[in-house]
DSSP file (Angstrom, degrees, kcal/mol; ACC not computed):
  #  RESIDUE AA STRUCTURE BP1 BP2  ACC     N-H-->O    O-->H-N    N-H-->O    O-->H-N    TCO  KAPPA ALPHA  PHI   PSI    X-CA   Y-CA   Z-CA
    1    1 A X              0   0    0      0, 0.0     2,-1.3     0, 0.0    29,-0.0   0.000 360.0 360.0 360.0 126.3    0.0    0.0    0.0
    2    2 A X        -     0   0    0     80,-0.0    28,-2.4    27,-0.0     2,-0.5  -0.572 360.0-167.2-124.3 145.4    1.3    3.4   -0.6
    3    3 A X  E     +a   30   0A   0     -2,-1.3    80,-0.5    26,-0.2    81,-0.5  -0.872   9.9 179.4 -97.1 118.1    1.3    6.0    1.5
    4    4 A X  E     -a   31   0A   0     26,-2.1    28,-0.5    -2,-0.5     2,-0.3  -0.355  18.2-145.2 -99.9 168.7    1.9    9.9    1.4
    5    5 A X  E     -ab  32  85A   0     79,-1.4    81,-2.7    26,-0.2     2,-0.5  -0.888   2.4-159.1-155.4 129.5    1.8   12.6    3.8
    6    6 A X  E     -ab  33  86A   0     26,-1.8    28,-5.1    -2,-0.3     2,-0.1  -0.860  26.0-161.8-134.0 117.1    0.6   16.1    2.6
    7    7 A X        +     0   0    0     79,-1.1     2,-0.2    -2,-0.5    28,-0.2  -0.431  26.3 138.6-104.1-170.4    2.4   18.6    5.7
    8    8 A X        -     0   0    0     -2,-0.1    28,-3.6    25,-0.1    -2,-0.0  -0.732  61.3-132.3 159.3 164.6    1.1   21.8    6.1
    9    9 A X        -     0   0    0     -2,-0.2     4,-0.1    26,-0.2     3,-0.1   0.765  38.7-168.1 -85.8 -51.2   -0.1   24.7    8.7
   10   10 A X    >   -     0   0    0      2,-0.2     3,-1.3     1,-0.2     2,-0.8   0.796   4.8-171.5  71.4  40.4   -2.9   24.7    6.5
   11   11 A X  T 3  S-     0   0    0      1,-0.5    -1,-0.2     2,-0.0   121,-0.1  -0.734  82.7  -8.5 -85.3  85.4   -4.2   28.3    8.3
   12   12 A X  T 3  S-     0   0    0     -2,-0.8    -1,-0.5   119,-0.1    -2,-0.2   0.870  92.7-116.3 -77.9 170.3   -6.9   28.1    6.7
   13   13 A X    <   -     0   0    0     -3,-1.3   133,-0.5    37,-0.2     2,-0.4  -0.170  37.7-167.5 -50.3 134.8   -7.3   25.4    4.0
   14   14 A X    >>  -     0   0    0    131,-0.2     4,-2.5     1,-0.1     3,-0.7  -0.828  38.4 -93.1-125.6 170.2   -7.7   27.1    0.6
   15   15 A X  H 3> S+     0   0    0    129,-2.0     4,-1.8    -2,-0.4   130,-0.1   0.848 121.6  59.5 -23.3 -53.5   -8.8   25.7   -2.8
   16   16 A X  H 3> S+     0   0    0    128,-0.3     4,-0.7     2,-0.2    -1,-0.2   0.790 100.6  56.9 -71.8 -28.1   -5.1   25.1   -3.9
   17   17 A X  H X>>S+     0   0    0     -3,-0.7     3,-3.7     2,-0.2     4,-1.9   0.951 107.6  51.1 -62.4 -66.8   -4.6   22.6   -0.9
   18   18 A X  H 3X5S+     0   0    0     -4,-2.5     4,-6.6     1,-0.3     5,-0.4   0.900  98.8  59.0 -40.1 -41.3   -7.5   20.6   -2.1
   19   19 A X  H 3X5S+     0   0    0     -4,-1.8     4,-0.8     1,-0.3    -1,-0.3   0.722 109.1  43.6 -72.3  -8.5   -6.4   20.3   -5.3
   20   20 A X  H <<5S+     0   0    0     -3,-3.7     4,-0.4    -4,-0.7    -1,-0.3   0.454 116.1  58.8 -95.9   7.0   -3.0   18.5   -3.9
   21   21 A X  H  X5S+     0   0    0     -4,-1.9     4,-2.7    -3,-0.3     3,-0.5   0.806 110.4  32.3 -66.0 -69.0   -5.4   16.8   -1.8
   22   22 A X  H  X<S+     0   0    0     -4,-6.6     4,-2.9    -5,-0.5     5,-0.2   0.987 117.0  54.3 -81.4 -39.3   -7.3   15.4   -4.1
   23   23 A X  H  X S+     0   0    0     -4,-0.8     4,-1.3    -5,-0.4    -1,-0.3   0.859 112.3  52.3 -29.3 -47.0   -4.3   14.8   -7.0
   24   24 A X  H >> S+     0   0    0     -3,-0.5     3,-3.6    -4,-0.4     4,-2.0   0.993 100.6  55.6 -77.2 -77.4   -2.6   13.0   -4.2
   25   25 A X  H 3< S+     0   0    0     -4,-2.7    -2,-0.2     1,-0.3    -1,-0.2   0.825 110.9  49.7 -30.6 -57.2   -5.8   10.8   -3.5
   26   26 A X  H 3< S+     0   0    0     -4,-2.9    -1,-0.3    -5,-0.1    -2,-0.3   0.817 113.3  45.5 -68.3 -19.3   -5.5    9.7   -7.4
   27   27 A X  H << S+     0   0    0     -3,-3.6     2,-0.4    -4,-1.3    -2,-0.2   0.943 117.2  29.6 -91.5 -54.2   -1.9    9.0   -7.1
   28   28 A X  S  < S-     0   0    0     -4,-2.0     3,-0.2     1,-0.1    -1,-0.2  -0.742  71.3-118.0-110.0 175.4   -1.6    6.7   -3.6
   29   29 A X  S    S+     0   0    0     -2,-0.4     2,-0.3     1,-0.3   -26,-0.2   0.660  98.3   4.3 -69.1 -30.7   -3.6    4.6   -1.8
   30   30 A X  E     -a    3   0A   0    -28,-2.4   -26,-2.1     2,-0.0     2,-0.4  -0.930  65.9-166.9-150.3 130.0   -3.8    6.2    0.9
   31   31 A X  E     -ac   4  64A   0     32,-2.6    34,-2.1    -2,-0.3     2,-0.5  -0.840  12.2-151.2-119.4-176.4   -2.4   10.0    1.7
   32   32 A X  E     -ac   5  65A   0    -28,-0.5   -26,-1.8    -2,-0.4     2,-0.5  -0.898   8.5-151.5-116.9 123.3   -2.2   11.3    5.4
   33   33 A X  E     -ac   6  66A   0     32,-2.0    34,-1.7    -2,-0.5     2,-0.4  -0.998  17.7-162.4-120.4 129.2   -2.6   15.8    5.7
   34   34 A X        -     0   0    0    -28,-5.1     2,-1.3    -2,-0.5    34,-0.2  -0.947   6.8-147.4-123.7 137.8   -0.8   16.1    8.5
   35   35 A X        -     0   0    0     -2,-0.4    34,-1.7   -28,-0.2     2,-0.3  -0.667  25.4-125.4-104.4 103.4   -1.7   19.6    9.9
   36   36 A X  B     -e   69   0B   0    -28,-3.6     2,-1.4    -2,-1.3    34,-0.2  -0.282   7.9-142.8 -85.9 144.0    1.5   21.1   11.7
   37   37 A X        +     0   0    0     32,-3.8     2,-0.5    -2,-0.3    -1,-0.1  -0.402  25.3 179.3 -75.1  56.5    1.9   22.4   15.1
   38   38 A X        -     0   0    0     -2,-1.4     3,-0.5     1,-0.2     5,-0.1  -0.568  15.6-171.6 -71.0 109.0    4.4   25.5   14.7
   39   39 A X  S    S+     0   0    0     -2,-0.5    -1,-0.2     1,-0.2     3,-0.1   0.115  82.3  68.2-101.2   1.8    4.8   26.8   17.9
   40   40 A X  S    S+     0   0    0      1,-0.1     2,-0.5     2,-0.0    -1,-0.2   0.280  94.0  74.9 -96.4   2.0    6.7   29.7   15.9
   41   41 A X  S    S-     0   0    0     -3,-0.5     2,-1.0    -4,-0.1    -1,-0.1  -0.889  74.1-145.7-146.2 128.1    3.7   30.7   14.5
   42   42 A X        -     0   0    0     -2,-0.5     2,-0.1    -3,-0.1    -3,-0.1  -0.690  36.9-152.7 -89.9 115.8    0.3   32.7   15.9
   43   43 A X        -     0   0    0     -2,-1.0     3,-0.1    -5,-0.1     4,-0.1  -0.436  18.6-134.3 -66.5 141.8   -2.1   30.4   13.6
   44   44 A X  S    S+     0   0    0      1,-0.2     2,-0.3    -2,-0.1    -1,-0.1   0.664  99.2  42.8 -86.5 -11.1   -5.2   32.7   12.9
   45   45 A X  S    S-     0   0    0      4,-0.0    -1,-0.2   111,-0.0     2,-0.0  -0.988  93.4-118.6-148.8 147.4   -7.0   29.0   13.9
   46   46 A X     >  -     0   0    0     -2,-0.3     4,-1.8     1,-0.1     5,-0.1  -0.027  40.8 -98.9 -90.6 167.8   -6.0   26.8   16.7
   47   47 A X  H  > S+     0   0    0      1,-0.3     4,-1.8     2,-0.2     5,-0.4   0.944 121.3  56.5 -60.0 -51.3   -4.9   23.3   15.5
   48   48 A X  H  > S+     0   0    0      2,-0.2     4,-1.8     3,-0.1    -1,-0.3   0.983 106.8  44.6 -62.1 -35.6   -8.1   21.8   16.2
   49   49 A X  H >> S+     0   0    0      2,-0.2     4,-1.1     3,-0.2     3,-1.0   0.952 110.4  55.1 -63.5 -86.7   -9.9   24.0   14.3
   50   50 A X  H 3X S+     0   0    0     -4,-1.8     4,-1.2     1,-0.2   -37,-0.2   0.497 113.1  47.0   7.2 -89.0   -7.2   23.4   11.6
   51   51 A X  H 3X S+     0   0    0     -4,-1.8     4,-1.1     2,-0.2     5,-0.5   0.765 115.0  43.5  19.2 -85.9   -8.2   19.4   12.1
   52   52 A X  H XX S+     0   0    0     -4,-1.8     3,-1.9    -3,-1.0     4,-0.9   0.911 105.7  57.9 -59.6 -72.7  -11.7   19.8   11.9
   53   53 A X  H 3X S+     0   0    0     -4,-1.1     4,-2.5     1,-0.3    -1,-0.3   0.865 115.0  41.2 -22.3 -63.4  -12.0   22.2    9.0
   54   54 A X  H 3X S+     0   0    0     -4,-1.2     4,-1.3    -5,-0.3    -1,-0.3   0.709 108.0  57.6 -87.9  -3.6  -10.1   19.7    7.0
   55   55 A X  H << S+     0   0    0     -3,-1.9     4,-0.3    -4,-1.1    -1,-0.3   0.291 109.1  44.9 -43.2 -13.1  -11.7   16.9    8.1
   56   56 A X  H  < S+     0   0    0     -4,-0.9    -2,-0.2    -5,-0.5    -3,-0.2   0.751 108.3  56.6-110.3 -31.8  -14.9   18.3    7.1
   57   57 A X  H  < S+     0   0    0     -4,-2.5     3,-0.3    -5,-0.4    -2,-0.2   0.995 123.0  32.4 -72.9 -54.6  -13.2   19.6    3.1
   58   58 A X  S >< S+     0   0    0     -4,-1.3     3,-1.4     1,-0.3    -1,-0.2   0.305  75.6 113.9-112.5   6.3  -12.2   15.5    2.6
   59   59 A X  T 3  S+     0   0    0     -4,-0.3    -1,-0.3     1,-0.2    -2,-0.1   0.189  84.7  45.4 -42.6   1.6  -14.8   13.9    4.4
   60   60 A X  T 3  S+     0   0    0     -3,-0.3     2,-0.7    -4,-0.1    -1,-0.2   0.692  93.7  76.7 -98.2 -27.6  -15.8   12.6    0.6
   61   61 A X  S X  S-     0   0    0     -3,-1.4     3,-1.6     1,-0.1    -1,-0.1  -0.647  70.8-166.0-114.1 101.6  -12.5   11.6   -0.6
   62   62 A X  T 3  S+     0   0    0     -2,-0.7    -1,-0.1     1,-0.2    -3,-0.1   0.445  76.8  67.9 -88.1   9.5  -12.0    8.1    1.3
   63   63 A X  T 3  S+     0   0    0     -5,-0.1   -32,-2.6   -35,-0.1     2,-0.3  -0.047  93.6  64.8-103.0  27.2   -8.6    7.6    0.8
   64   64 A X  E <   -c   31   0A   0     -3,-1.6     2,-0.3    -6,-0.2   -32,-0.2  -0.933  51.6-176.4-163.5 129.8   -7.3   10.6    3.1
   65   65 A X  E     -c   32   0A   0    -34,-2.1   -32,-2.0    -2,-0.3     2,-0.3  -0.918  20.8-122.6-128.5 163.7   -7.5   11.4    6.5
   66   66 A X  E     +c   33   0A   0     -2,-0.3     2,-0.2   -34,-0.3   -32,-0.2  -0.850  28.8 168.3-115.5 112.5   -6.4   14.3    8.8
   67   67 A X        -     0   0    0    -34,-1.7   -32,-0.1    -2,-0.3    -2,-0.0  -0.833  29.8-121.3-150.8 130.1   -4.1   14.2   11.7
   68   68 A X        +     0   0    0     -2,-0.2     2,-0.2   -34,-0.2   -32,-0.2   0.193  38.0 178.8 -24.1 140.0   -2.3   16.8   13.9
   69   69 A X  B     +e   36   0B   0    -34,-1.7   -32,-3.8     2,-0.0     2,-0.2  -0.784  19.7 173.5-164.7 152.3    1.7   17.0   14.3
   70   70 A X        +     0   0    0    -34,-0.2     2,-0.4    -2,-0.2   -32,-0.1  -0.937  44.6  46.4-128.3-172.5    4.8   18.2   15.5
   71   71 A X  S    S-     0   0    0     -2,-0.2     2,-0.2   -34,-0.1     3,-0.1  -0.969 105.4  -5.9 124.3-176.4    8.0   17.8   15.7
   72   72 A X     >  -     0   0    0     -2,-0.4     4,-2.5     1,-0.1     5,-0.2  -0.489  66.1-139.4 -56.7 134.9   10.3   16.9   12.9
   73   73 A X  H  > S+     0   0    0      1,-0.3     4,-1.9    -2,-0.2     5,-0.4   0.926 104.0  51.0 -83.4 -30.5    7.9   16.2    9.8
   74   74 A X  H  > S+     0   0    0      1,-0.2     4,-1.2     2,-0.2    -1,-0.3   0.850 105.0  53.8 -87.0   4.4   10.0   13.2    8.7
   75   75 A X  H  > S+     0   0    0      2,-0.2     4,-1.7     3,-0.1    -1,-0.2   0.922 111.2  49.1 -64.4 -54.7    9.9   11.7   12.3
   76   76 A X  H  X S+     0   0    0     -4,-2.5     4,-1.0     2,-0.2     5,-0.2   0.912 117.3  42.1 -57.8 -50.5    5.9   12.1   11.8
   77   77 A X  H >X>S+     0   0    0     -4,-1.9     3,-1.2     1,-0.3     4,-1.0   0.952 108.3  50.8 -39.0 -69.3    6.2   10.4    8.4
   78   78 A X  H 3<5S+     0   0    0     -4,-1.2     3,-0.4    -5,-0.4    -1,-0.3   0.863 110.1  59.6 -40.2 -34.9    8.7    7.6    9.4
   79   79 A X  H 3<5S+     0   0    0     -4,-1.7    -2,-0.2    -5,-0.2    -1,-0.2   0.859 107.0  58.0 -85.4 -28.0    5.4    7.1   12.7
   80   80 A X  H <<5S-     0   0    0     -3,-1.2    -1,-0.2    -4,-1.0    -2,-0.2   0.338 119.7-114.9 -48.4 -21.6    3.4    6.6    9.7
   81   81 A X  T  <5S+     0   0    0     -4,-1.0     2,-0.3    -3,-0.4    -3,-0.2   0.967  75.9  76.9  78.8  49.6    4.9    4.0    8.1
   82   82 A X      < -     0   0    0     -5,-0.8    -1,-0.2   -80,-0.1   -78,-0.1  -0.765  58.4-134.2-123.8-159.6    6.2    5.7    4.8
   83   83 A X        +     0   0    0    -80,-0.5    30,-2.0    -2,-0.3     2,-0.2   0.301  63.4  85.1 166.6  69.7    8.3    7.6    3.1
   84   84 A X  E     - d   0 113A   0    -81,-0.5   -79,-1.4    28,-0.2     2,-0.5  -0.955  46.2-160.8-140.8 117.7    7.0   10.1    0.8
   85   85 A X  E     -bd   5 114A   0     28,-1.4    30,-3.2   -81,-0.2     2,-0.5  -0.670  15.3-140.3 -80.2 137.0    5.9   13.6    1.6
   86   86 A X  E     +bd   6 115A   0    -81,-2.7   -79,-1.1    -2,-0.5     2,-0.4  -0.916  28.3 166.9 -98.7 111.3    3.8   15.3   -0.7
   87   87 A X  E     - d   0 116A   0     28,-1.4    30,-2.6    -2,-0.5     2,-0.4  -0.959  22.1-150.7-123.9 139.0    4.7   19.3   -1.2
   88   88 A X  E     - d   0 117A   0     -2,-0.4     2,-0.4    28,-0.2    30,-0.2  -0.875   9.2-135.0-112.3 160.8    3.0   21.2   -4.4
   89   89 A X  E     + d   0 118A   0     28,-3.1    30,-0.7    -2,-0.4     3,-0.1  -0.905  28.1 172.5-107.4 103.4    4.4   24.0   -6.1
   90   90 A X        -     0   0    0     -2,-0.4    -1,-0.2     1,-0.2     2,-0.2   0.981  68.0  -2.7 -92.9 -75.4    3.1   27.2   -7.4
   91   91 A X  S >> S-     0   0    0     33,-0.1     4,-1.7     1,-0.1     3,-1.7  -0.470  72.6 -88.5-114.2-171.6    5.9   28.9   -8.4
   92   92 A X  H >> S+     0   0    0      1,-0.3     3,-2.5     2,-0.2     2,-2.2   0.964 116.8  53.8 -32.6 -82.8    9.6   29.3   -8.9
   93   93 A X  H 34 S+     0   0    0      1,-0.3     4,-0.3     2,-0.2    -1,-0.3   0.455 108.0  50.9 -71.5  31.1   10.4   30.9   -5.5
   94   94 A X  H <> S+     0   0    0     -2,-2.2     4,-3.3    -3,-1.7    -1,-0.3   0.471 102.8  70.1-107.3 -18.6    8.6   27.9   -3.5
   95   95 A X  H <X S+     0   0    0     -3,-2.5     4,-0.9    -4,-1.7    -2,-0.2   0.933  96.0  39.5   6.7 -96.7   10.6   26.2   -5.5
   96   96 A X  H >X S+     0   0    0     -4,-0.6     3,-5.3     1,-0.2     4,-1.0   0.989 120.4  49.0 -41.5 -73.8   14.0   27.0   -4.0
   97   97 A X  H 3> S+     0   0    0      1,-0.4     4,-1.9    -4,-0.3    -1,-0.2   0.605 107.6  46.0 -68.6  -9.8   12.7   26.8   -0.9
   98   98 A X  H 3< S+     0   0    0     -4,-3.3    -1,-0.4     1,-0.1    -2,-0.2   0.433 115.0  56.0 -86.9   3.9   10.7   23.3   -1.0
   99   99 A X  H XX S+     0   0    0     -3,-5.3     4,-2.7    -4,-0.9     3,-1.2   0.818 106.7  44.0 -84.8 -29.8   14.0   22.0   -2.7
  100  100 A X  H 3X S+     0   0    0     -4,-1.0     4,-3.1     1,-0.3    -2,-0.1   0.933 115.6  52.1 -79.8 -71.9   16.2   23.2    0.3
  101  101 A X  H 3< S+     0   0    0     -4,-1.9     4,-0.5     2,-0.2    -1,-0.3   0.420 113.2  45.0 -44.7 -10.8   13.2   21.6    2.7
  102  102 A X  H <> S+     0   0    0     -3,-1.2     4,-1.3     2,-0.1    -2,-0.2   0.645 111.7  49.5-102.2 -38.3   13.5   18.3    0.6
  103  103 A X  H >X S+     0   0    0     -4,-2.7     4,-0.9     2,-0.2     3,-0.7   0.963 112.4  47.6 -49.5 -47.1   17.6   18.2    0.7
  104  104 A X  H >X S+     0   0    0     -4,-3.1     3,-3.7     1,-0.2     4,-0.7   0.984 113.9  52.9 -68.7 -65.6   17.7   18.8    4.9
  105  105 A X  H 3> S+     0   0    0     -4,-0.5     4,-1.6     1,-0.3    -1,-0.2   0.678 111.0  42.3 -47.5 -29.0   14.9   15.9    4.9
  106  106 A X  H << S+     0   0    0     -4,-1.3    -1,-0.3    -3,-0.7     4,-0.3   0.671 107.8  63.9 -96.9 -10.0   17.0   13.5    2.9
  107  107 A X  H << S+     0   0    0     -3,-3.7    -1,-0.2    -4,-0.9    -2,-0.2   0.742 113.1  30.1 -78.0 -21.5   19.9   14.5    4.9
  108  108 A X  H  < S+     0   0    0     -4,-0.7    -2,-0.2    -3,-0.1    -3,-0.1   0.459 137.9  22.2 -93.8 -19.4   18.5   13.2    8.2
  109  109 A X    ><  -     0   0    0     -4,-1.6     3,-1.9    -5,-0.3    -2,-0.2  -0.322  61.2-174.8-156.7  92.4   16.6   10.6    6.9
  110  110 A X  T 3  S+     0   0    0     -4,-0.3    -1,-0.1     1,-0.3    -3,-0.1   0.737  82.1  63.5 -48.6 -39.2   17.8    9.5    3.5
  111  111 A X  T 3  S+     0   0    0      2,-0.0    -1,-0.3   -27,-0.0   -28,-0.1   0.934  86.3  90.2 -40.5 -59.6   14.4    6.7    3.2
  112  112 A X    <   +     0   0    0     -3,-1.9     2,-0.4    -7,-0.2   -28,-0.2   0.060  62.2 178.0 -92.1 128.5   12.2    9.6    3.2
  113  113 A X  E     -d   84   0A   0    -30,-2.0   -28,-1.4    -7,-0.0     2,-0.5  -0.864  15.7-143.3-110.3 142.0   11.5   11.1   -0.3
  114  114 A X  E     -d   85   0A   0     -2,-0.4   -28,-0.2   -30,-0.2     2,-0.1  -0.846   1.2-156.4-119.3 149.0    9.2   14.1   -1.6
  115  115 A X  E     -d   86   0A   0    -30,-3.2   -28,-1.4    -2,-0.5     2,-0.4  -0.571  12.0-152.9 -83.8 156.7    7.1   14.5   -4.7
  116  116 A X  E     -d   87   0A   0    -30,-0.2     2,-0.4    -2,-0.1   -28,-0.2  -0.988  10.0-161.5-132.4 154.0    6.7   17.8   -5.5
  117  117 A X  E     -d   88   0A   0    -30,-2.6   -28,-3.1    -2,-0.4     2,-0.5  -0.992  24.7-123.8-143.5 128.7    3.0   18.5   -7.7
  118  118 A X  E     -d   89   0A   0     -2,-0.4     3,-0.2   -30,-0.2   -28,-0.1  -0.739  31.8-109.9-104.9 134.7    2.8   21.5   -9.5
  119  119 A X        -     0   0    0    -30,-0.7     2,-0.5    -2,-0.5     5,-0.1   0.267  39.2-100.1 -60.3 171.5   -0.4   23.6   -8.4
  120  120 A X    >   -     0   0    0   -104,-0.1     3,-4.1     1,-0.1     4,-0.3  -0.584  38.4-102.8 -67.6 131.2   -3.0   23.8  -10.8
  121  121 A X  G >  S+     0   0    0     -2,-0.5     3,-2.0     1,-0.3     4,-0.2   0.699 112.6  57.2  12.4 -81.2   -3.3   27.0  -12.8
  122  122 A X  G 3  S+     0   0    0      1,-0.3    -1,-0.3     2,-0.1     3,-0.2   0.722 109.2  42.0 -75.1 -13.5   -5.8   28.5  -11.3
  123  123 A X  G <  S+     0   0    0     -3,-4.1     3,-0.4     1,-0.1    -1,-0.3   0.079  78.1 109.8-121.1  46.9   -4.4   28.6   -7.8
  124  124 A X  S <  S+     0   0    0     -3,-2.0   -33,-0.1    -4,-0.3    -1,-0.1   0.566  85.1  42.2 -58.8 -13.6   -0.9   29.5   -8.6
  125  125 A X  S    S+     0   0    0     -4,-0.2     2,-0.7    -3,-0.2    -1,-0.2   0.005  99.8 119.6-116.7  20.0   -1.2   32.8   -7.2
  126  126 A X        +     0   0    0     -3,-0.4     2,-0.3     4,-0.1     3,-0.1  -0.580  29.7 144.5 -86.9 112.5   -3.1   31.1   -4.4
  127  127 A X    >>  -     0   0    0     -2,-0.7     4,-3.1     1,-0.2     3,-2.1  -0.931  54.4-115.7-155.3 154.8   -2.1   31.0   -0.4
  128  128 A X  T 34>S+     0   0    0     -2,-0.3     5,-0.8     1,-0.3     4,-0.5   0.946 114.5  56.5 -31.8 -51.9   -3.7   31.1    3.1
  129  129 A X  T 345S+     0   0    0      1,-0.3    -1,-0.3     2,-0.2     4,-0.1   0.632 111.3  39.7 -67.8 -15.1   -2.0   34.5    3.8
  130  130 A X  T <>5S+     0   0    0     -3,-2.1     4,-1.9     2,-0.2     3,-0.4   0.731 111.1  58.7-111.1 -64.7   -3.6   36.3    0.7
  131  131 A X  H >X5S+     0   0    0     -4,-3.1     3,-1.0     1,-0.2     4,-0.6   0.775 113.4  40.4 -58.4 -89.1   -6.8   34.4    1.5
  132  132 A X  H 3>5S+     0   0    0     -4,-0.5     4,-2.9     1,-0.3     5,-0.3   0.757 111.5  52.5   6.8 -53.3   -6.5   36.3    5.3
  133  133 A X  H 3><S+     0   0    0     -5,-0.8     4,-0.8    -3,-0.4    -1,-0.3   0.980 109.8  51.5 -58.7 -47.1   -5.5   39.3    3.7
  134  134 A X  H XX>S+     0   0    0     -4,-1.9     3,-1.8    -3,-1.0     5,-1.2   0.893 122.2  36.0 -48.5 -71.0   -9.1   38.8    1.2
  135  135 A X  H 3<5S+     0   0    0     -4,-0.6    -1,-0.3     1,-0.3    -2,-0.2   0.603  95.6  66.2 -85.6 -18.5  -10.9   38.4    4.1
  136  136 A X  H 3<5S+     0   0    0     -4,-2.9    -1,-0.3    -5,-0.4    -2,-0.2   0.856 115.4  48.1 -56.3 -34.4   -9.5   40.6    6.6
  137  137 A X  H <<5S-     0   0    0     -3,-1.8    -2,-0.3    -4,-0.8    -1,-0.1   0.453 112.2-107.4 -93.2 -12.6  -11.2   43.2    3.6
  138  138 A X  T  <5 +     0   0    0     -4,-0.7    -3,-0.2     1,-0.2    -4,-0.1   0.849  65.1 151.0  94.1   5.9  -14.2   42.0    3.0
  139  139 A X      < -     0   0    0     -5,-1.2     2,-0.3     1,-0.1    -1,-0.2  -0.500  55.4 -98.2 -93.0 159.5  -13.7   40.3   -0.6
  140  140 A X        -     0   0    0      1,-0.1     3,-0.3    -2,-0.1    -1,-0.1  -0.590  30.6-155.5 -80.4 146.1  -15.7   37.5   -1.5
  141  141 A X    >>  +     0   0    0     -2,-0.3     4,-1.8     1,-0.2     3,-0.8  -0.127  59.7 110.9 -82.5  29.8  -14.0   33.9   -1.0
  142  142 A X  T 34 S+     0   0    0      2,-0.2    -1,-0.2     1,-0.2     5,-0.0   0.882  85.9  42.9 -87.7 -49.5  -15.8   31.8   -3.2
  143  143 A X  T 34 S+     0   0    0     -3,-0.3    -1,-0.2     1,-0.1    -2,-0.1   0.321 114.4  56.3-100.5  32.7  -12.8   31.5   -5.4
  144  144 A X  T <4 S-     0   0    0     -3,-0.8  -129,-2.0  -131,-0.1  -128,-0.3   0.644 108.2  -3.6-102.7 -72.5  -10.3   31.0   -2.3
  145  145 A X  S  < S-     0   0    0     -4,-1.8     2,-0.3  -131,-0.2  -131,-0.2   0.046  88.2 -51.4-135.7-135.0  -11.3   28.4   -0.4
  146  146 A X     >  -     0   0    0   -133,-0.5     4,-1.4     1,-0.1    -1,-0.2  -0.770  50.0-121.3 -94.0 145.4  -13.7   25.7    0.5
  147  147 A X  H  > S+     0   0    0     -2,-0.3     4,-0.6     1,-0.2     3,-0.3   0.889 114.0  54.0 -66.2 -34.2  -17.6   26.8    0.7
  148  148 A X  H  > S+     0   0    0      1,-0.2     4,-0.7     2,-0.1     3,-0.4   0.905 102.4  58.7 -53.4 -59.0  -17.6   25.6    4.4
  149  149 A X  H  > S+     0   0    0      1,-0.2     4,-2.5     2,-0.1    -1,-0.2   0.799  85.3  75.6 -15.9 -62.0  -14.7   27.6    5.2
  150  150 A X  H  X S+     0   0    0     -4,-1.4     4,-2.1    -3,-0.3     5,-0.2   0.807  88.7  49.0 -54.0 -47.5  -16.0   30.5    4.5
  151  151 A X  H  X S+     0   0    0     -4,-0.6     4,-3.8    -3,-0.4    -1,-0.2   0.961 114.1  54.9 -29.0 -71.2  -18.6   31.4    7.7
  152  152 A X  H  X S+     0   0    0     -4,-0.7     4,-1.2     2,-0.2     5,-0.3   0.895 108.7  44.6 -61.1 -47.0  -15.5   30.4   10.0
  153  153 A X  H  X S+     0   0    0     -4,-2.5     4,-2.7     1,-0.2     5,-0.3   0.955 118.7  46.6 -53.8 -61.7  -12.9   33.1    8.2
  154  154 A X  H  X S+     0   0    0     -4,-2.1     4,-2.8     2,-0.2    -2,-0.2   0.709 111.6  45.8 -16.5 -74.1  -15.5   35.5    8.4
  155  155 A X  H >X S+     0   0    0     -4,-3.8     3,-2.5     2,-0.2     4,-1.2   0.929 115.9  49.2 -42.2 -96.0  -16.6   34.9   12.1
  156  156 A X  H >X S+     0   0    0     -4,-1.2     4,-1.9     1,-0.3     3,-1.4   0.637 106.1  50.1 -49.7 -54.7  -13.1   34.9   13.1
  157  157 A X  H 3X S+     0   0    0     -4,-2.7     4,-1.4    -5,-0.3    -1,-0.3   0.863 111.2  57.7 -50.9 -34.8  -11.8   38.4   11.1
  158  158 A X  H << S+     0   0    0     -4,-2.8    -1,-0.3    -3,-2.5    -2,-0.2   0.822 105.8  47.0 -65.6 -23.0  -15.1   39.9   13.0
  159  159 A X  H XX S+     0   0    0     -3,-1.4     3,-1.8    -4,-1.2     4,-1.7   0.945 116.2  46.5 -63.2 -42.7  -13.6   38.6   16.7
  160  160 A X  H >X S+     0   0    0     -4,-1.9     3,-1.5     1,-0.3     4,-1.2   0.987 113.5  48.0 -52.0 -51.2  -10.2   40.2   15.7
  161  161 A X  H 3< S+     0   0    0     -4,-1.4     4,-0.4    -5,-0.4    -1,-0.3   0.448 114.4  42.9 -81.4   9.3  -11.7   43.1   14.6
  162  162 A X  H <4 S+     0   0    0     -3,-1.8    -1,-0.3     2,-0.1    -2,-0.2   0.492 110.8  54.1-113.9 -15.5  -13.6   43.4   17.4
  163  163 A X  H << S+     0   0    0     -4,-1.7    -2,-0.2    -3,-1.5    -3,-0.2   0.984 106.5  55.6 -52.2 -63.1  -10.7   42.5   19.5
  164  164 A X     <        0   0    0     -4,-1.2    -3,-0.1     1,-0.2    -2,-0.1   0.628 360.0 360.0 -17.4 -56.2   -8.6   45.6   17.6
  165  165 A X              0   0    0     -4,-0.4    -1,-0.2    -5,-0.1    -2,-0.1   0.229 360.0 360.0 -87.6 360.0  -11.5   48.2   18.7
């Protein structure tokens, strides 16, 4: 059986994640989104949220399930029993830097390999932090993120902002 593991903060999930989601899903048997715990980073949604949220976008796709880590990502892979990480690519500069992230990986643990899948088109220009920004403003998200999603960005950029005041 093969297995993947699709890392991410995934703060919040957008459109372009799904589509390596679901690309992924056609290529192994089973892939893993493992939703990382960055303790270097104030997540606009707590890791549970994180979870749930994407639990709830791939609740159709039965060959992929959702679970929380930190740590080293190829320790969490290797705890999984594989060893291929899934990273996608939009453009040249994630590039560099998912090649840099794939070298260090293979330099502590030479099994562990990553595919890199290059995003579709239409969310090349595509990332949580530009979906934030969109919604921090008030633009619509329909062609950002998941339909479910949206309520929850929403809600939350009205707590900030009411936090702010």
């Amino acid at each position: 059986m093969s297995i993947a593991v699709y890392p991410g903060s995934f703060d919040p999930v957008t459109l372009g994640h799904l589509d390596i989601i679901r690309r992924s899903a056609a290529i192994f048997d089973h892939v893993i989104v493992g939703v990382l715990n960055n303790t270097s980073k104030k997540p606009l949604f707590s890791l549970e949220e994180r979870v749930n949220m994407l639990k709830d976008v791939v609740s159709e796709i039965e060959n992929v399930s959702v679970e929380s880590f930190d740590g080293l990502l190829v320790d969490f892979v290797r705890q999984k029993n594989t060893n291929v990480i899934i990273r996608g690519l939009r453009a040249l500069t994630d590039f560099d830097l998912e090649m840099q992230m794939a070298q260090s990986n293979r330099m502590v643990a030479k099994d562990v390999d990553t595919v890199f899948l290059s995003t579709s088109t239409q969310y090349s220009y595509l990332s949580s932090s530009v979906v934030k920004e969109y919604a921090r403003y008030g633009v619509d998200l329909t062609e950002f993120v998941p339909a479910c999603i949206i309520p929850k960005l929403i809600e939350r950029m009205n707590e900030l902002d009411i936090k702010r005041s």
